[in-house]
C-alpha positions as CSV (number, residue, x, y, z in Angstrom):
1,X,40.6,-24.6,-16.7
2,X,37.7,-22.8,-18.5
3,X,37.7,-19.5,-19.9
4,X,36.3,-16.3,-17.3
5,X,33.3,-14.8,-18.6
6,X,34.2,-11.2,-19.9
7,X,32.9,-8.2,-19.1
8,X,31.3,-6.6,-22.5
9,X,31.9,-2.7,-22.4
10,X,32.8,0.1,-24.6
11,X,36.6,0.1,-25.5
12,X,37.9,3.5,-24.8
13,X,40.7,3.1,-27.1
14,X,40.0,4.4,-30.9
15,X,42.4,2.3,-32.6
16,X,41.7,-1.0,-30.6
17,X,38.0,-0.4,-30.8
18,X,39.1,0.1,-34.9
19,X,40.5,-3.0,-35.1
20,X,37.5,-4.9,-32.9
21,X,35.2,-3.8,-35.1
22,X,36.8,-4.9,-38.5
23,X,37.3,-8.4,-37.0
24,X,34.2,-8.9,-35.6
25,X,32.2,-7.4,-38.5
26,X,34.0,-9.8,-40.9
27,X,32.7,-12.5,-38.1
28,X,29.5,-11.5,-38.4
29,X,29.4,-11.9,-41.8
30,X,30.9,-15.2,-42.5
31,X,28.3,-16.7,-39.9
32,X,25.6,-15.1,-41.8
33,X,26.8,-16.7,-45.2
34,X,27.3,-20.0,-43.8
35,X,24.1,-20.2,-42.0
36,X,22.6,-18.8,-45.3
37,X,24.4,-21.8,-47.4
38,X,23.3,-24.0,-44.7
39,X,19.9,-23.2,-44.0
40,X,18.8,-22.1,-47.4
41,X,17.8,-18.8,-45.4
42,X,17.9,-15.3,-46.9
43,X,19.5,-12.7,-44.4
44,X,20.3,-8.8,-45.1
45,X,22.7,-7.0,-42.2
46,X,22.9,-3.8,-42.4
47,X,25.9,-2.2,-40.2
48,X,26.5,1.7,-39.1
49,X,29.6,2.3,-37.9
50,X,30.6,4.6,-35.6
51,X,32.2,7.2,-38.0
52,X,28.7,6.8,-39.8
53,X,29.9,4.2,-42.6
54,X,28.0,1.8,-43.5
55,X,28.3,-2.0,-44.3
56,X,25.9,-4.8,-45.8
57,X,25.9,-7.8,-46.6
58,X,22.7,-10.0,-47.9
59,X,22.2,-13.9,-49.5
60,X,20.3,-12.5,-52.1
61,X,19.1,-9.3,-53.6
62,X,18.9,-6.3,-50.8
63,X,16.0,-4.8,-52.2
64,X,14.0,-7.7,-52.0
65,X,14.6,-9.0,-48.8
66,X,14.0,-5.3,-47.2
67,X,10.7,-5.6,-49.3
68,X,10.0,-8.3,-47.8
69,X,10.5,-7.3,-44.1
70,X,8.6,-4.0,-44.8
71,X,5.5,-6.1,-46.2
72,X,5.9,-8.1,-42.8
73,X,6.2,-5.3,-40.3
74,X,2.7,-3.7,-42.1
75,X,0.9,-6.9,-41.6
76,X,1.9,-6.9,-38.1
77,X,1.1,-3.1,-37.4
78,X,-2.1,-3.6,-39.6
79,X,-3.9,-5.2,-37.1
80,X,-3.0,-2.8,-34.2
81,X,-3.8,-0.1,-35.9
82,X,-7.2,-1.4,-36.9
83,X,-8.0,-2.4,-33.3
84,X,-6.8,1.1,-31.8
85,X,-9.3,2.4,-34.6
86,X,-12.0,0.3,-33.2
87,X,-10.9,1.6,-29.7
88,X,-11.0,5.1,-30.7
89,X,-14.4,4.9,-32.2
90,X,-15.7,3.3,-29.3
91,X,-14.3,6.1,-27.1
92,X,-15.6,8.9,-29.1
93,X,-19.1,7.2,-29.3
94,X,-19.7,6.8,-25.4
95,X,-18.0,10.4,-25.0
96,X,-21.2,11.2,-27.4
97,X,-23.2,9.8,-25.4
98,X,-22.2,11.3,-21.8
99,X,-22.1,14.1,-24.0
100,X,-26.1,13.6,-24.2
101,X,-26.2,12.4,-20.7
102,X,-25.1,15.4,-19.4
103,X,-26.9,18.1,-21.6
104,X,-30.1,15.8,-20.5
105,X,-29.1,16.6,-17.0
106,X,-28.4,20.1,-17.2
107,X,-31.9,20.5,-19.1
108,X,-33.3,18.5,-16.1
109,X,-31.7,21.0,-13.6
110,X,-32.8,24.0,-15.3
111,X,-36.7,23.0,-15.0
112,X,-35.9,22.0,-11.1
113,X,-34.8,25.3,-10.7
114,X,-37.4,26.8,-12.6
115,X,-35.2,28.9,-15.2
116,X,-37.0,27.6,-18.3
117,X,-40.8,26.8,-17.7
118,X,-41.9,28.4,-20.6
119,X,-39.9,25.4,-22.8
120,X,-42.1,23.1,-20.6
121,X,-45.7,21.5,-21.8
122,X,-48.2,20.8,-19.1
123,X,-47.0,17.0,-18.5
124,X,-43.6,18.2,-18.1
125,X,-45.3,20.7,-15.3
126,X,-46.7,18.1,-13.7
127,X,-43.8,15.7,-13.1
128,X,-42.0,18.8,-12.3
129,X,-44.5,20.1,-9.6
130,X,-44.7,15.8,-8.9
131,X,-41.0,15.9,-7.9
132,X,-40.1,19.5,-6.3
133,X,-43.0,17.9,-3.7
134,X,-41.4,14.6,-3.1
135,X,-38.1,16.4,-3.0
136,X,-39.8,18.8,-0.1
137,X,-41.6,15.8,2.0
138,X,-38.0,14.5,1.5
139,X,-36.5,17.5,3.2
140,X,-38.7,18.0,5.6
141,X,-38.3,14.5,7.0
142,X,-34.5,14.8,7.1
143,X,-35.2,18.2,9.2
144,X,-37.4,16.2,11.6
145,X,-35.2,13.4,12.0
146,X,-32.1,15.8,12.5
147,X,-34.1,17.8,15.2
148,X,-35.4,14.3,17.2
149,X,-31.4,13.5,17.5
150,X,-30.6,17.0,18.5
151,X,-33.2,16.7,21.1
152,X,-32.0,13.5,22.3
153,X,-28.5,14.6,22.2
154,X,-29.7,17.6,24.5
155,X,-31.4,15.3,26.7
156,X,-28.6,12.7,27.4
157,X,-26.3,16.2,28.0
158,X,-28.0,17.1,30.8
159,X,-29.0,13.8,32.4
160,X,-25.2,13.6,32.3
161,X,-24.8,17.5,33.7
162,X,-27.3,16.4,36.4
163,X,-25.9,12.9,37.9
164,X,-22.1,15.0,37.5
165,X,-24.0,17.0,39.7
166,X,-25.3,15.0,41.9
167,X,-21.8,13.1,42.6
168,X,-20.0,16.8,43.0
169,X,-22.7,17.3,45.6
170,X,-21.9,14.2,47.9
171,X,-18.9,14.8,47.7
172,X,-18.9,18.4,48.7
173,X,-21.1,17.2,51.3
174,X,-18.8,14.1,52.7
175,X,-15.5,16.6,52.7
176,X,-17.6,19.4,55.0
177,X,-18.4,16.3,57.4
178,X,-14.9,15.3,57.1
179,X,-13.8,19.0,58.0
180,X,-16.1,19.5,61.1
181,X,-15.2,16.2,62.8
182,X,-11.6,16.8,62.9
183,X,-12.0,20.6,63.4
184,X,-13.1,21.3,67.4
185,X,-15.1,24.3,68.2
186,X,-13.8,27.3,69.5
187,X,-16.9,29.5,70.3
188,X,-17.8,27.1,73.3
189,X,-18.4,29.4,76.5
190,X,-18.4,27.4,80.0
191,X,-21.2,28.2,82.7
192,X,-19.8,30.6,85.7
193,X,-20.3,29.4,89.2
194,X,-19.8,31.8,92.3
195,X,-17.6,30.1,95.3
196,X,-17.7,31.9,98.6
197,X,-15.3,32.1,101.4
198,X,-15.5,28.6,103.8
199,X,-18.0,28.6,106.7
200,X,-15.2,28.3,109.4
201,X,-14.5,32.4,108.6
202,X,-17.5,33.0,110.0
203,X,-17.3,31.9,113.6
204,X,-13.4,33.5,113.5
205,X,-12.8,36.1,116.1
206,X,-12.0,40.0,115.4
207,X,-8.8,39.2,115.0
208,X,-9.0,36.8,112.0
209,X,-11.3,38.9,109.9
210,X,-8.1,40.5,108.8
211,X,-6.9,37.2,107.7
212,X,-10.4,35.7,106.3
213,X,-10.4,35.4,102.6
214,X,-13.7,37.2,101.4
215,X,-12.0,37.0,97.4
216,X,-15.4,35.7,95.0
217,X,-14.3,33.6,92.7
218,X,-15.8,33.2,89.2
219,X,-14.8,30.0,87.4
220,X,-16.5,27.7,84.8
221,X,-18.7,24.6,85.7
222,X,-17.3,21.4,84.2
223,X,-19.6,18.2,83.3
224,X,-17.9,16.4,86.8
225,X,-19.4,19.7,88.9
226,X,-15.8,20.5,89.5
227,X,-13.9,24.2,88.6
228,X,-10.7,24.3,86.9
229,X,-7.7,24.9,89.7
């Protein structure tokens, strides 16, 4: 069975950690001189320890090789720093020029608003008086336009006010129709008719006058020609 990959941490324990790093320092060293021997390579290390000592080892001279990799590094660095140069050149020459841009602006402002006309020849005068009129017909046009849609806003409002109206109206209308057919009236006063005593009382003796009904009776005429009992 193969190896389990270990975990590579910190070890917490000074005197093993001690130990570690002497072995693996000397390691470290013995592959750099064999793959120096080997390769015909020139290698420096340079080790710090953790109690601030410090360890080397290097094929050949130290001096030179660190020459060597300083001289490297610079030509590396040289061309960065020439281009972030370049970059920074570039940057300050277009803020220059907005710099101009704006000052140009400003100036430009200043004559629209009339706060330096005496720094102003008679051209200049003219393509100002040139421009605060197309700047007015400008205005004036937006006004107009802004009023026609206000108008027509105002317009569709109350065609919509009107037919809202119109449909409250019918409606008001078809409820009261509603309302007076189901509702009967109550202010209805019936026609009186007079009913007299029958003939037959008449031709009665003395005797039955005391029995004859002479009561007149009021009662309402119906549409059959027949009084309510």
């Amino acid at each position: 069975m193969g190896r389990g990959k270990i975990e590579i941490q910190k070890i917490e324990n000074t005197s093993a950690r001690h130990v570690s790093f002497s072995k693996r320092r000397q390691g470290l060293f013995k592959k750099a001189r064999e793959l120096s021997i080997l390769c015909d390579a020139e290698i420096a290390i340079i080790i710090y320890s953790s109690s601030g000592r410090v360890y080397e080892y290097s094929s050949s001279d130290m001096r030179d090789i660190l020459t060597r990799s300083n001289e490297c590094v610079e030509s590396i660095q040289s061309p960065v720093v020439e281009h972030e140069a370049e970059k920074q050149m570039q940057e300050s020459n277009e803020a220059d020029v907005l710099k101009q841009e704006i000052e140009k602006l400003k100036s430009k402002q200043r004559q629209l608003l009339g706060k330096n006309p005496t720094d102003m020849d008679l051209q200049d005068l003219h393509a100002l008086d040139k421009q605060l009129h197309e700047g007015l017909m400008c205005v004036t046009k937006r006004k107009e336009q802004m009023l026609m849609q206000q108008i027509e806003q105002s317009k569709t409002r109350r065609q919509l006010m009107i037919q809202e109206n119109e449909i409250l109206q019918r409606q008001v209308k078809s409820r009261v129709e509603e309302i007076q057919h189901f509702i009967q009236p109550t202010n209805y006063l019936a026609p009186v008719s007079i009913v007299y005593a029958p003939e037959t009382t008449l031709n009665a003796g003395p005797a039955d006058y005391k029995d004859s009904d002479t009561t007149l009776i009021l009662a309402p005429i119906f549409e059959n020609g027949r009084r309510r009992q």
